[in-house]
PDB file of N, H, CA, C and O in Angstrom:
ATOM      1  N   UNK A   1      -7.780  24.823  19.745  1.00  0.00           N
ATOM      2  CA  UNK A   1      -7.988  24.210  18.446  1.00  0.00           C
ATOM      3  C   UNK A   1      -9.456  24.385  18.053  1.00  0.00           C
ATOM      4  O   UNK A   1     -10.220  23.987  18.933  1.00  0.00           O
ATOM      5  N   UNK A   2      -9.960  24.805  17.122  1.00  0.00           N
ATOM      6  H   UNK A   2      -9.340  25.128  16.407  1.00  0.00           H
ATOM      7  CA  UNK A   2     -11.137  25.271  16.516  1.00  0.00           C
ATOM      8  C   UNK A   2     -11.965  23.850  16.059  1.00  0.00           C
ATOM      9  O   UNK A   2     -11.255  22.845  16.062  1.00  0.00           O
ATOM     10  N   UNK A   3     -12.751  23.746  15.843  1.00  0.00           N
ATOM     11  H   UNK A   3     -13.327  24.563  15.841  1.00  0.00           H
ATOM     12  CA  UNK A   3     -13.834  23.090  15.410  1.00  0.00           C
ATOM     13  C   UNK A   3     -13.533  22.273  14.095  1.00  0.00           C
ATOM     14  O   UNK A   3     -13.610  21.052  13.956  1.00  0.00           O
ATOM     15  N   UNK A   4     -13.160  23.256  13.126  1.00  0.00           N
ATOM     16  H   UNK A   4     -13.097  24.247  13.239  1.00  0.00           H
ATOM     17  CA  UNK A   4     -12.769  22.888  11.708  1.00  0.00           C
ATOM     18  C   UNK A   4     -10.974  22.951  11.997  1.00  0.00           C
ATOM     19  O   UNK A   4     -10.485  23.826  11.282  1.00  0.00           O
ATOM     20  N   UNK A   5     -10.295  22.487  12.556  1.00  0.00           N
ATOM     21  H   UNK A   5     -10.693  21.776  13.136  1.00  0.00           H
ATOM     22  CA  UNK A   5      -9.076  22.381  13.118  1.00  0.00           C
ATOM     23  C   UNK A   5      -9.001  20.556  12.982  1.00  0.00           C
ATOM     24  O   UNK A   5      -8.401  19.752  12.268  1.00  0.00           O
ATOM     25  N   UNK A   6     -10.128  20.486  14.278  1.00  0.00           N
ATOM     26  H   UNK A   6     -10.616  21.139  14.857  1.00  0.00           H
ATOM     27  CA  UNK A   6     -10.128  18.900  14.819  1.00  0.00           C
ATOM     28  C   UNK A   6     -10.736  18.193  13.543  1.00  0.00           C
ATOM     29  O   UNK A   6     -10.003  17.286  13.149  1.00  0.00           O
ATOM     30  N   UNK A   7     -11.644  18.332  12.950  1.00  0.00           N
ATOM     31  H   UNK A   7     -12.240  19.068  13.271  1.00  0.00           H
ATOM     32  CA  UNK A   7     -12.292  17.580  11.707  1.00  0.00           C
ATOM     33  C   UNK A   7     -11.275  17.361  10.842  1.00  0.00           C
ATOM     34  O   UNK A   7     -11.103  16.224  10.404  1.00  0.00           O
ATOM     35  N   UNK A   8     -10.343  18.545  10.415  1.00  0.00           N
ATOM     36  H   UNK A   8     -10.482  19.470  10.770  1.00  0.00           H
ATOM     37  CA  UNK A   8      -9.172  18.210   9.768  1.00  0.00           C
ATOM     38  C   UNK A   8      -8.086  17.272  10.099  1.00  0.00           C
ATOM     39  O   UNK A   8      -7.363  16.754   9.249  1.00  0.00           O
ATOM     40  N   UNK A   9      -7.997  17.067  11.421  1.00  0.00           N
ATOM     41  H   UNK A   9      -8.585  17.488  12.112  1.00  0.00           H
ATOM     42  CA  UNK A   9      -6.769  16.156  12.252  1.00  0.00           C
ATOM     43  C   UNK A   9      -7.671  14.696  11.960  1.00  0.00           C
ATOM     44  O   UNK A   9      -7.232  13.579  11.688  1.00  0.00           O
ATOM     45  N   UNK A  10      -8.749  15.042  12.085  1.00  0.00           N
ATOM     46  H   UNK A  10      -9.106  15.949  12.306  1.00  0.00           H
ATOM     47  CA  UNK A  10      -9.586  13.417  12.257  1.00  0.00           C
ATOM     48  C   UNK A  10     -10.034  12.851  10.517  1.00  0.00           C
ATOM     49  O   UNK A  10     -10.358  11.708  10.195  1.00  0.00           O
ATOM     50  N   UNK A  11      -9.934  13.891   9.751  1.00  0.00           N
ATOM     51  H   UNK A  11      -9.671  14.820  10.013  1.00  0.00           H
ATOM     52  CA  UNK A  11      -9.855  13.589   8.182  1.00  0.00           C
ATOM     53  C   UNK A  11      -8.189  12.833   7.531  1.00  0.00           C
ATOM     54  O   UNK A  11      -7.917  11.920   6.751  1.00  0.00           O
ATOM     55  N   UNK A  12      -7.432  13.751   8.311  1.00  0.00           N
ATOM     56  H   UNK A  12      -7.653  14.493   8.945  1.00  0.00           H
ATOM     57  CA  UNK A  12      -6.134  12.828   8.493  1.00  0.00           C
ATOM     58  C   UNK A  12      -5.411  11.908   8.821  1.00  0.00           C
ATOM     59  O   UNK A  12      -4.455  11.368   8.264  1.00  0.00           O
ATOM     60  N   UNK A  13      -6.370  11.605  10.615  1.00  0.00           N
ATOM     61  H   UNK A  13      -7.147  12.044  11.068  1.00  0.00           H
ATOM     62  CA  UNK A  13      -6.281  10.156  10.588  1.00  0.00           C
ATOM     63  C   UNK A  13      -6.882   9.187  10.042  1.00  0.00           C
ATOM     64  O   UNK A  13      -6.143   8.203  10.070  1.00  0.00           O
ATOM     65  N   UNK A  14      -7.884   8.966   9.544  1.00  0.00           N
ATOM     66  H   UNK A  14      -8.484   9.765   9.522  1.00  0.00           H
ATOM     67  CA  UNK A  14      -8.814   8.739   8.932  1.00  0.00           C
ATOM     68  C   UNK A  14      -8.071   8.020   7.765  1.00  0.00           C
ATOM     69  O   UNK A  14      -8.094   6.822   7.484  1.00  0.00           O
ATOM     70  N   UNK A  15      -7.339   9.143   7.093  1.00  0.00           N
ATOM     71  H   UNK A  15      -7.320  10.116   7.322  1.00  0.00           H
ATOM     72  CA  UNK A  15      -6.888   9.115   5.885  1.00  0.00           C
ATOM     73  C   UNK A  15      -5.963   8.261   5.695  1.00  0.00           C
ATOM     74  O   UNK A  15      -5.734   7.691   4.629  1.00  0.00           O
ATOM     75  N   UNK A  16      -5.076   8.055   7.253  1.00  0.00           N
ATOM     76  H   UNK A  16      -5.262   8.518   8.119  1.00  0.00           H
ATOM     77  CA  UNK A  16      -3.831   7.651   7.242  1.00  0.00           C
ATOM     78  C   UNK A  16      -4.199   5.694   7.422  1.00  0.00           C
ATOM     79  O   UNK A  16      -3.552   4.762   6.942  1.00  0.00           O
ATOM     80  N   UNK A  17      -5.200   5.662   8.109  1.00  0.00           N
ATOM     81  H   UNK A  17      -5.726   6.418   8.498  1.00  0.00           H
ATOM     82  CA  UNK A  17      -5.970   4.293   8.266  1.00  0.00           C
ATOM     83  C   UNK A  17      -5.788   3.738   7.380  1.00  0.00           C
ATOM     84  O   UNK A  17      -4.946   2.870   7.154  1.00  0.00           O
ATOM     85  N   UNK A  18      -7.008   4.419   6.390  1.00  0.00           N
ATOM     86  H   UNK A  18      -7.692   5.125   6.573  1.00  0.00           H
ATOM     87  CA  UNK A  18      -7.094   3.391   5.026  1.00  0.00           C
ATOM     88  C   UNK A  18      -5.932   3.191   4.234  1.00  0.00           C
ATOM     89  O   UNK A  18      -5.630   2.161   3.631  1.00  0.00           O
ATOM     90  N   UNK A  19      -5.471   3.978   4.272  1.00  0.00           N
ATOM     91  H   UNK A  19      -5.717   4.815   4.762  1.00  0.00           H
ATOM     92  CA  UNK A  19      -3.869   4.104   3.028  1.00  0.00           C
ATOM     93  C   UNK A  19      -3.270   2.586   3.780  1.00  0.00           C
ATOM     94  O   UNK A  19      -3.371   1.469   3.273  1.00  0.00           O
ATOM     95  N   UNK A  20      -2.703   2.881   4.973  1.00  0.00           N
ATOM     96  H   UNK A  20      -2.622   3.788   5.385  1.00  0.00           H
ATOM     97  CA  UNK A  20      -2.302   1.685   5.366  1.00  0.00           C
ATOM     98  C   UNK A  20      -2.765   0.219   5.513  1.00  0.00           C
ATOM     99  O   UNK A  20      -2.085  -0.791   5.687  1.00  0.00           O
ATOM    100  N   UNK A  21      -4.218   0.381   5.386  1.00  0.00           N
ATOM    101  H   UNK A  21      -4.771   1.202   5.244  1.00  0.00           H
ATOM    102  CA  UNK A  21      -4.803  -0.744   5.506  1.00  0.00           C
ATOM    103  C   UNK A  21      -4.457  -1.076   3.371  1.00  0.00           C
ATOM    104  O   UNK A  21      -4.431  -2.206   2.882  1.00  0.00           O
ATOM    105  N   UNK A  22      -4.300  -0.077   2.751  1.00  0.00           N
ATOM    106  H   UNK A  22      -4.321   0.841   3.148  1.00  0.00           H
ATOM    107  CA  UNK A  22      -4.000  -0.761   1.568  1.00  0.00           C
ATOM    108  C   UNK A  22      -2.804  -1.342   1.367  1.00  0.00           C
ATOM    109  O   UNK A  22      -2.598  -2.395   0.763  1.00  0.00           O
ATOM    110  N   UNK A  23      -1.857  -0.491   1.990  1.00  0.00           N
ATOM    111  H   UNK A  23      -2.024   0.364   2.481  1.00  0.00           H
ATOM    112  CA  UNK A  23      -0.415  -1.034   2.068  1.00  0.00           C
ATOM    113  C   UNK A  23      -0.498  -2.643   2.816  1.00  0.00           C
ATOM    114  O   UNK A  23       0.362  -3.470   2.514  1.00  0.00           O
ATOM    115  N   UNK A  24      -1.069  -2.825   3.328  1.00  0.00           N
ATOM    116  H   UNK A  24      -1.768  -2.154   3.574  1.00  0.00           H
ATOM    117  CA  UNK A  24      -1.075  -4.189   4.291  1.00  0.00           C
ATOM    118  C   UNK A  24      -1.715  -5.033   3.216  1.00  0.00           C
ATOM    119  O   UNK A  24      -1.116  -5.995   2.735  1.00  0.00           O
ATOM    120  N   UNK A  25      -2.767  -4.726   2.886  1.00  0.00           N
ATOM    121  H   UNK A  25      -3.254  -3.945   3.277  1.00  0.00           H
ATOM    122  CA  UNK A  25      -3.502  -5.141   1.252  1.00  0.00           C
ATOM    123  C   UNK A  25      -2.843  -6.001   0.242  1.00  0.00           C
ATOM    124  O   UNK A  25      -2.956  -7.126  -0.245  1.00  0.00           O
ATOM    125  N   UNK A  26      -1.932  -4.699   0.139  1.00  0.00           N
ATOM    126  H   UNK A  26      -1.840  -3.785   0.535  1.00  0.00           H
ATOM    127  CA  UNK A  26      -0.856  -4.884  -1.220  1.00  0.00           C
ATOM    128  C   UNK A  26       0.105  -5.843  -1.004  1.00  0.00           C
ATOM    129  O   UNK A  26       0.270  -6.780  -1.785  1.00  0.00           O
ATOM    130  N   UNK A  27       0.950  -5.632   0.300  1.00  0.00           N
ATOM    131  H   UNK A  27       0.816  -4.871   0.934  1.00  0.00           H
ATOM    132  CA  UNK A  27       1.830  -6.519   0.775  1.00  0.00           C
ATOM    133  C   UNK A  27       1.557  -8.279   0.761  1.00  0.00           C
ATOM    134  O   UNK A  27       2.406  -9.090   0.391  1.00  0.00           O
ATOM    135  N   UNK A  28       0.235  -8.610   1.231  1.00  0.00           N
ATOM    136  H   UNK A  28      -0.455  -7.951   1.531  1.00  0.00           H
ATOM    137  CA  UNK A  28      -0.270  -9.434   1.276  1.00  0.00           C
ATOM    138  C   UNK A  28      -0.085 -10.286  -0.096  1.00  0.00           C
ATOM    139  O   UNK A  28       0.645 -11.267  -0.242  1.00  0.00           O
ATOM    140  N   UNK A  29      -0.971  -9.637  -1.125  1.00  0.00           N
ATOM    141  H   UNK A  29      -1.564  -8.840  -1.007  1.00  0.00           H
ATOM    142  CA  UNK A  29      -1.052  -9.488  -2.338  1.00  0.00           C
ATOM    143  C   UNK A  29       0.101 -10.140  -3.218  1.00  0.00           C
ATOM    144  O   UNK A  29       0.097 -10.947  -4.148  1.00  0.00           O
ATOM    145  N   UNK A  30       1.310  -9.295  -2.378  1.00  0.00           N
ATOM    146  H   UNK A  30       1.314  -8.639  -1.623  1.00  0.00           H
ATOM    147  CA  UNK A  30       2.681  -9.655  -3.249  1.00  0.00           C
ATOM    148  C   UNK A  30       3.265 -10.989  -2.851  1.00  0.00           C
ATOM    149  O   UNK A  30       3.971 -11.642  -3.620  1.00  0.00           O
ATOM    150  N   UNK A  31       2.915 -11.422  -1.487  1.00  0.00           N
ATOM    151  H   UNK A  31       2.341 -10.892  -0.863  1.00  0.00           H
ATOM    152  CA  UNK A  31       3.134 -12.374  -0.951  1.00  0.00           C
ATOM    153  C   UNK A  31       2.483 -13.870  -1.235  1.00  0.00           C
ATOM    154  O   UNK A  31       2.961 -15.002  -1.167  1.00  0.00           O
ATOM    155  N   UNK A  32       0.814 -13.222  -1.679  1.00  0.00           N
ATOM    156  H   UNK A  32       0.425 -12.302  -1.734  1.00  0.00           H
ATOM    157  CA  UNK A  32       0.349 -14.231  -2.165  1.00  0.00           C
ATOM    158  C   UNK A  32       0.819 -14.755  -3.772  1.00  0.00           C
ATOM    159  O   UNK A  32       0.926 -15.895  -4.223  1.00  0.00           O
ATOM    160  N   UNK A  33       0.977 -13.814  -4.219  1.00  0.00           N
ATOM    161  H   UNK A  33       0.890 -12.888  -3.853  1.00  0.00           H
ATOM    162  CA  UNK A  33       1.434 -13.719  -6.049  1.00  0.00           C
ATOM    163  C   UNK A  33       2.762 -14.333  -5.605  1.00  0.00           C
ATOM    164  O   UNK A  33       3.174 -14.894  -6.620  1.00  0.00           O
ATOM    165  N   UNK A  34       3.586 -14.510  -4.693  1.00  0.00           N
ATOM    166  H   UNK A  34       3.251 -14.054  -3.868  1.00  0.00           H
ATOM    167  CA  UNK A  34       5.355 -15.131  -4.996  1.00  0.00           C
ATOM    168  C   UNK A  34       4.584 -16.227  -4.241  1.00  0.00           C
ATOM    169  O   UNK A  34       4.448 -16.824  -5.308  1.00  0.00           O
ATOM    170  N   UNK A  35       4.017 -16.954  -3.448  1.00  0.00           N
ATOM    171  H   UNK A  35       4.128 -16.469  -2.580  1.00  0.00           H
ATOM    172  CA  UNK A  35       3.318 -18.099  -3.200  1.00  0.00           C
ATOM    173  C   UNK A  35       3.063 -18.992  -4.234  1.00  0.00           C
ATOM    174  O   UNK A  35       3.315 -20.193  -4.145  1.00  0.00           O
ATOM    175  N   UNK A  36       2.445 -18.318  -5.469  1.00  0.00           N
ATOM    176  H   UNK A  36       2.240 -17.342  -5.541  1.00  0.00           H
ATOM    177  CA  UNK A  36       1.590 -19.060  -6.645  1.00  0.00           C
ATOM    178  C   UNK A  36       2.733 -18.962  -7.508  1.00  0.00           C
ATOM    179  O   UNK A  36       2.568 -19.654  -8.512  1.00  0.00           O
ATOM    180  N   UNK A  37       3.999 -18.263  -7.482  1.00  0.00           N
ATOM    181  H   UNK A  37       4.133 -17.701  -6.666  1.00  0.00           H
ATOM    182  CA  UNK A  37       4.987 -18.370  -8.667  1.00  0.00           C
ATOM    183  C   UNK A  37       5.860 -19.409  -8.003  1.00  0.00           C
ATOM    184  O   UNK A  37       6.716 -19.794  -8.799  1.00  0.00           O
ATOM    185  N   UNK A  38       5.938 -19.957  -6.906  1.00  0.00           N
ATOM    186  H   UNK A  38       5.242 -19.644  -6.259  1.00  0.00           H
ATOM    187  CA  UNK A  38       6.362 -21.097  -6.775  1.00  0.00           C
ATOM    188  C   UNK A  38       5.982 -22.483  -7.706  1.00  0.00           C
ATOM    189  O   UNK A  38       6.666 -23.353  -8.245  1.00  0.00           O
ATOM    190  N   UNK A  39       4.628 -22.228  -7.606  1.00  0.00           N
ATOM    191  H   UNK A  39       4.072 -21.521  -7.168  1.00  0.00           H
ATOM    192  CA  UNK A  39       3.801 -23.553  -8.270  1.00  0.00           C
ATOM    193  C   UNK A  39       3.658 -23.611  -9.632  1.00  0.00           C
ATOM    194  O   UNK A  39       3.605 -24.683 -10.237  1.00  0.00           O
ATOM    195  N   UNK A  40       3.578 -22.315 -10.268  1.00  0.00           N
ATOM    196  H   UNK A  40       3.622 -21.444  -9.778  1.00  0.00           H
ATOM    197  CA  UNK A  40       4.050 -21.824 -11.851  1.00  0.00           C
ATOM    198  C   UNK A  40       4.945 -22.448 -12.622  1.00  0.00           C
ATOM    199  O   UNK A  40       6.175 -22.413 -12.576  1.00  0.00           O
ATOM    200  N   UNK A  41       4.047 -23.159 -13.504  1.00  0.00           N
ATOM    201  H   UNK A  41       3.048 -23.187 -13.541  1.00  0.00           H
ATOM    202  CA  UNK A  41       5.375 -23.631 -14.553  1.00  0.00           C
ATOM    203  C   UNK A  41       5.005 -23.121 -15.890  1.00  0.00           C
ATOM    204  O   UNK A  41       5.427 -23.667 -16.909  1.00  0.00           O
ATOM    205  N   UNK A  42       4.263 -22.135 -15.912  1.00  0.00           N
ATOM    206  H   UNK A  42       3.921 -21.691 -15.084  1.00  0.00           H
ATOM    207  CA  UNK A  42       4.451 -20.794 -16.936  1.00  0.00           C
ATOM    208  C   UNK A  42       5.695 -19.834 -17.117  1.00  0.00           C
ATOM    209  O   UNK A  42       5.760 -19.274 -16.023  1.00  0.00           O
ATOM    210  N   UNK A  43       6.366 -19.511 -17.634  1.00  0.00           N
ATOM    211  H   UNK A  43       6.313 -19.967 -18.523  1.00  0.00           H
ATOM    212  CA  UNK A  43       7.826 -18.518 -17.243  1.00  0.00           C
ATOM    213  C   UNK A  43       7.073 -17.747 -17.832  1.00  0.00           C
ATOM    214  O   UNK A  43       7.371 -16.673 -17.310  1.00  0.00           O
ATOM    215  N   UNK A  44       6.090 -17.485 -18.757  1.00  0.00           N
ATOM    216  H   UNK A  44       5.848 -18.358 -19.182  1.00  0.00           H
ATOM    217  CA  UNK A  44       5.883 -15.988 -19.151  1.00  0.00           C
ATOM    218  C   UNK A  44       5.038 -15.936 -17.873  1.00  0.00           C
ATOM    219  O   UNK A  44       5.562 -15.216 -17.023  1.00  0.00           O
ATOM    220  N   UNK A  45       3.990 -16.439 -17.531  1.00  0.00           N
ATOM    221  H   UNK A  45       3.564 -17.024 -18.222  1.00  0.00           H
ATOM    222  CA  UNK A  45       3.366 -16.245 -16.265  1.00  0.00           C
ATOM    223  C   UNK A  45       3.962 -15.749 -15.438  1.00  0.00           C
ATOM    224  O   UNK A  45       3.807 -14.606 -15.009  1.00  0.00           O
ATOM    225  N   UNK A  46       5.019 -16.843 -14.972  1.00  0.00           N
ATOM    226  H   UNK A  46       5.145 -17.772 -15.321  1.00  0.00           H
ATOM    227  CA  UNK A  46       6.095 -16.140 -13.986  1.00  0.00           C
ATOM    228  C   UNK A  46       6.870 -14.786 -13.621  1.00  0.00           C
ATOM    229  O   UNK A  46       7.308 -14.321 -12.568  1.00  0.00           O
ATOM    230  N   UNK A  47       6.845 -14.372 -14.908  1.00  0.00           N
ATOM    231  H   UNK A  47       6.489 -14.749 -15.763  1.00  0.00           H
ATOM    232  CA  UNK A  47       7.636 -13.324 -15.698  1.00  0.00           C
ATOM    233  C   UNK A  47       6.654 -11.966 -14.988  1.00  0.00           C
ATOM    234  O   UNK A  47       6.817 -11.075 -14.154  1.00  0.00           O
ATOM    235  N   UNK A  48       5.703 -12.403 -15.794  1.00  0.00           N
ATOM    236  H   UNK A  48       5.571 -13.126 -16.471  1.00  0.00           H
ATOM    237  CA  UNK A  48       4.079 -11.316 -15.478  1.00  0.00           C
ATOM    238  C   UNK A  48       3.913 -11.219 -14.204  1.00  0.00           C
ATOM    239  O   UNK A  48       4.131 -10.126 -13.682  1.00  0.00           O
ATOM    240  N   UNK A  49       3.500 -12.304 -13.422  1.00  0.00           N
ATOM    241  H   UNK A  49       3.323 -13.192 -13.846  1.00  0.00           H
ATOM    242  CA  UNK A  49       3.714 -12.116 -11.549  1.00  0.00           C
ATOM    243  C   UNK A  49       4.760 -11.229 -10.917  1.00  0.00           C
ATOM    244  O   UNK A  49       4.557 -10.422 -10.010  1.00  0.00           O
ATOM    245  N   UNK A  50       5.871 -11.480 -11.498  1.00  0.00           N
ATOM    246  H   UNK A  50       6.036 -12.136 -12.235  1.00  0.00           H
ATOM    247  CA  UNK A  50       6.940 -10.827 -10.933  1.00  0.00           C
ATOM    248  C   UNK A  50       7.097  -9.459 -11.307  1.00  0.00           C
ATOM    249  O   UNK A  50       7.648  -8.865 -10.380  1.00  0.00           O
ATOM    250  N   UNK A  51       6.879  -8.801 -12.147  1.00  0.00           N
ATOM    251  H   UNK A  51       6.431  -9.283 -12.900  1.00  0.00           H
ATOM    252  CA  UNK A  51       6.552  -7.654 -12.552  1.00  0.00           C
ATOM    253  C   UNK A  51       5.300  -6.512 -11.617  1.00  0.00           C
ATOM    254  O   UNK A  51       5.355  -5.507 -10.907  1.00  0.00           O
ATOM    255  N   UNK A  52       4.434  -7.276 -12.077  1.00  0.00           N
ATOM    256  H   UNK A  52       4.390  -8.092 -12.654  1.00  0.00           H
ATOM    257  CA  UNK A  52       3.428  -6.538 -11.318  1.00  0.00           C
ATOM    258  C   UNK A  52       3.511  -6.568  -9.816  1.00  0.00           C
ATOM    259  O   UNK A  52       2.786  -5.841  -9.137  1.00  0.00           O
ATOM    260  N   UNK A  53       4.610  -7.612  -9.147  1.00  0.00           N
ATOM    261  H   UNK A  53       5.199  -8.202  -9.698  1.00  0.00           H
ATOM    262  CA  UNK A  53       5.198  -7.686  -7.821  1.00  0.00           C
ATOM    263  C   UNK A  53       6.102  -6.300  -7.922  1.00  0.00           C
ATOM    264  O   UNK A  53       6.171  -5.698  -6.851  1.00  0.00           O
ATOM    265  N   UNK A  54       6.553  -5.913  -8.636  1.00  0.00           N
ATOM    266  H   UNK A  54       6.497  -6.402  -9.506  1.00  0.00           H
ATOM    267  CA  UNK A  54       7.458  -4.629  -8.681  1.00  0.00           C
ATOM    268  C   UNK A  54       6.759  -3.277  -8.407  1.00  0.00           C
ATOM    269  O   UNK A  54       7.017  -2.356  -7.632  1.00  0.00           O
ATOM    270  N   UNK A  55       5.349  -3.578  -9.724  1.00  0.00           N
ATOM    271  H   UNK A  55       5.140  -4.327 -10.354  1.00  0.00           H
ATOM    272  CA  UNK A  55       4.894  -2.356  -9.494  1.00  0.00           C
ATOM    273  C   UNK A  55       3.967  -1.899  -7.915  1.00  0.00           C
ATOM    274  O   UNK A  55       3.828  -0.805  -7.368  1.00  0.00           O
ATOM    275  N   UNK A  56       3.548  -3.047  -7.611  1.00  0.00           N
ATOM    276  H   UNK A  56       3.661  -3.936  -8.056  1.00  0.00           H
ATOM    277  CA  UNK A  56       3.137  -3.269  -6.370  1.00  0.00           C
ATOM    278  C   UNK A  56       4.055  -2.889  -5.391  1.00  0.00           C
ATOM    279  O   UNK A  56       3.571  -2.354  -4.393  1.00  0.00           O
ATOM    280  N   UNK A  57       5.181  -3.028  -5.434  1.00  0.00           N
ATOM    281  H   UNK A  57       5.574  -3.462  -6.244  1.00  0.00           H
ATOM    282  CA  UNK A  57       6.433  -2.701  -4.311  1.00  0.00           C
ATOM    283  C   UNK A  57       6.354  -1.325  -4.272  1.00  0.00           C
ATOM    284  O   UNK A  57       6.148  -0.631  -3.276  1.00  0.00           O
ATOM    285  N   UNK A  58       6.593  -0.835  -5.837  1.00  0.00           N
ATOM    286  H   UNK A  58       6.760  -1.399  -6.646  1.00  0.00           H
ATOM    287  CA  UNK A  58       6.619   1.020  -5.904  1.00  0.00           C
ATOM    288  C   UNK A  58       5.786   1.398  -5.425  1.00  0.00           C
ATOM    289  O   UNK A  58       5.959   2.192  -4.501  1.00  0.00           O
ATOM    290  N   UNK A  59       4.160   0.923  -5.912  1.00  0.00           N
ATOM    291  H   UNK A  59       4.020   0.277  -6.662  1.00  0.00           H
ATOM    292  CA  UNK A  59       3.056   1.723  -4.973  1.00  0.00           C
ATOM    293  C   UNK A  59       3.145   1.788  -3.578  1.00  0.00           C
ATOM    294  O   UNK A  59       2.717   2.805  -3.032  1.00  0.00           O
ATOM    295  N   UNK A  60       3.674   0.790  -2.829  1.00  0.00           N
ATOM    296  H   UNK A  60       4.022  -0.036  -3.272  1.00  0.00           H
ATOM    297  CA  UNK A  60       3.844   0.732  -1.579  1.00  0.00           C
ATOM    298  C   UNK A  60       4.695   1.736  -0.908  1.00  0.00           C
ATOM    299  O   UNK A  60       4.321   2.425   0.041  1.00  0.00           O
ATOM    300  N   UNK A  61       5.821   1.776  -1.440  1.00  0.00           N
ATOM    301  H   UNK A  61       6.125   1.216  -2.210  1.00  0.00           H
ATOM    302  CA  UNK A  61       6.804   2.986  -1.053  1.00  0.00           C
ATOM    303  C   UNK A  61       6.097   4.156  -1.450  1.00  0.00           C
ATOM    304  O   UNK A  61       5.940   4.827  -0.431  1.00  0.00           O
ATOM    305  N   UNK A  62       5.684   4.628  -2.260  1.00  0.00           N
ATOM    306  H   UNK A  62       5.812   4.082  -3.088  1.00  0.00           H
ATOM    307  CA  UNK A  62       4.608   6.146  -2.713  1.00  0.00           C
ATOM    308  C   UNK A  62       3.740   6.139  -1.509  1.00  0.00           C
ATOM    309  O   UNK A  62       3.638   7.115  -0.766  1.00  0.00           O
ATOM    310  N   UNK A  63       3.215   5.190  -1.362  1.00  0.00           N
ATOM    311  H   UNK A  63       3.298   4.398  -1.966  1.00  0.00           H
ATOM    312  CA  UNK A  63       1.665   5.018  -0.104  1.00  0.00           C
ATOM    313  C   UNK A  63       2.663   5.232   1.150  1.00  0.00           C
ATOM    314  O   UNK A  63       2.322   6.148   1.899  1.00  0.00           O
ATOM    315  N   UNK A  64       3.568   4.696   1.418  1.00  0.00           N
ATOM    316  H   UNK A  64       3.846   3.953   0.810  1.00  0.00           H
ATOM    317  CA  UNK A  64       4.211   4.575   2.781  1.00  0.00           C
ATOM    318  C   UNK A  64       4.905   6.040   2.913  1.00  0.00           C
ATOM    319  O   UNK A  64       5.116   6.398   4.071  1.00  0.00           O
ATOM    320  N   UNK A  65       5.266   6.884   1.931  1.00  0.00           N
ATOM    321  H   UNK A  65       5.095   6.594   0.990  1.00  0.00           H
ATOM    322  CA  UNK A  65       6.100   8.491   1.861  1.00  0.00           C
ATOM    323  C   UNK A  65       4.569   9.344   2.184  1.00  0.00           C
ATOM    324  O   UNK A  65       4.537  10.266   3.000  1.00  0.00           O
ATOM    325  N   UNK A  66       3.438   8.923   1.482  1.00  0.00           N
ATOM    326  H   UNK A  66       3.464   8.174   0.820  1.00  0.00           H
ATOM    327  CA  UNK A  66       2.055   9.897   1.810  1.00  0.00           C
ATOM    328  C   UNK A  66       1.690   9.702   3.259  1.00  0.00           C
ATOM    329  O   UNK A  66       1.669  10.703   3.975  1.00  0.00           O
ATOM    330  N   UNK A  67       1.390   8.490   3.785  1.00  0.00           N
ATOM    331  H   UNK A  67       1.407   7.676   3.204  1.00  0.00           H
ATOM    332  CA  UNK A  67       1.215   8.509   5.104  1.00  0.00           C
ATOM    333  C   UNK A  67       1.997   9.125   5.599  1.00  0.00           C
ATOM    334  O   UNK A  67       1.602  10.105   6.232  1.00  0.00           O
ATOM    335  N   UNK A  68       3.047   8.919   5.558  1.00  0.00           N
ATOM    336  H   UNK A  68       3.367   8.123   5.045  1.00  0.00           H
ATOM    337  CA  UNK A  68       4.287  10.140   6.294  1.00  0.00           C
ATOM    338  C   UNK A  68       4.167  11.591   6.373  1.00  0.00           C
ATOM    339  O   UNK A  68       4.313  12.186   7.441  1.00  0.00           O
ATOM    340  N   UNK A  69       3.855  12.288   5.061  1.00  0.00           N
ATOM    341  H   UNK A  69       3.737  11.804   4.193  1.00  0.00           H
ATOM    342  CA  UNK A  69       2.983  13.310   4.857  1.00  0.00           C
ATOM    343  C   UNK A  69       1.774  14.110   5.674  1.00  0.00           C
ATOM    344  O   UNK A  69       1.550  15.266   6.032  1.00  0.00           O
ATOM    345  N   UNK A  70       0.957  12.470   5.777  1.00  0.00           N
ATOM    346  H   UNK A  70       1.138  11.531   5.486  1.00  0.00           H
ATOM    347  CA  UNK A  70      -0.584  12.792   6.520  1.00  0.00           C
ATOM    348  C   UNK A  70      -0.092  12.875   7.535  1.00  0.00           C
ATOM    349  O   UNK A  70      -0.384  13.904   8.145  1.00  0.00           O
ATOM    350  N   UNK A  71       0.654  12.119   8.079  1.00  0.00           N
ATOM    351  H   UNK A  71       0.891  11.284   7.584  1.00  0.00           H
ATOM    352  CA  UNK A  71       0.973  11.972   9.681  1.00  0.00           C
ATOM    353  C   UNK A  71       1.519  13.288  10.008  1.00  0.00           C
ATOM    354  O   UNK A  71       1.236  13.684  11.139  1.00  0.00           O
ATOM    355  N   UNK A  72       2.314  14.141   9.204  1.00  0.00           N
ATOM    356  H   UNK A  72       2.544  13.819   8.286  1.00  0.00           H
ATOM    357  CA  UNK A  72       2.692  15.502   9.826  1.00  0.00           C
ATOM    358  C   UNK A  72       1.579  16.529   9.860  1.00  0.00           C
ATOM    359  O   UNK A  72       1.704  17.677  10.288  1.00  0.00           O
ATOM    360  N   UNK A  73       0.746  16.124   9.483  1.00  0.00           N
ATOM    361  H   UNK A  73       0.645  15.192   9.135  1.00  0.00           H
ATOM    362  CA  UNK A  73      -0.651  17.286   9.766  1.00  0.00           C
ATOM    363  C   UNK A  73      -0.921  16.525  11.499  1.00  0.00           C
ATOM    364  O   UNK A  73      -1.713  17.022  12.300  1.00  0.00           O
ATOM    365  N   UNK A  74      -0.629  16.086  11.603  1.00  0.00           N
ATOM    366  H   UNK A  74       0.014  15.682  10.952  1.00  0.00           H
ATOM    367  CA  UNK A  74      -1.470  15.288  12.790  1.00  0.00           C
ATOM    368  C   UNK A  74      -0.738  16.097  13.884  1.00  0.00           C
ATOM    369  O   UNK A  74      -0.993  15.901  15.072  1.00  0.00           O
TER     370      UNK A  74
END
C-alpha cells in the first residue's frame, strides 16, 4: 500500500467519524425536539417540531447510506 494509498484510507476514516458523530447529533436532536412536543401546547408549534423531526430522519438515512459508501473504501 503506497503512501498516498494510506492517507486516503485515513481521510476515510476520518470522514466516516464525523458523519457519524452527526448522525448521533441529529438523533439526539430529534429526541430532544419530541421531549419539548410533549410540553407544547402550540399545535402549530407542534406541527413545526414534527416536521423538521422528518426532515432530520431523512438526513439521517442519506448520512447513514454515505458512511456505508466511505466504509467501502476502507
Amino acid at each position: 500500500m503506497t503512501k498516498q494509498d494510506k492517507q486516503n484510507q485515513k481521510n476515510h476514516r476520518e470522514k466516516v467519524k464525523k458523519m457519524q458523530e452527526m448522525v448521533n447529533n441529529t438523533l439526539q436532536n430529534v429526541y430532544d425536539t419530541e421531549v419539548a412536543i410533549e410540553h407544547e401546547d402550540c399545535a402549530a408549534k407542534v406541527q413545526k417540531c414534527r416536521t423538521k423531526n422528518i426532515q432530520r430522519l431523512e438526513s439521517v438515512e442519506d448520512a447513514r447510506r454515505e458512511i456505508e459508501e466511505e466504509r467501502s473504501y476502507l
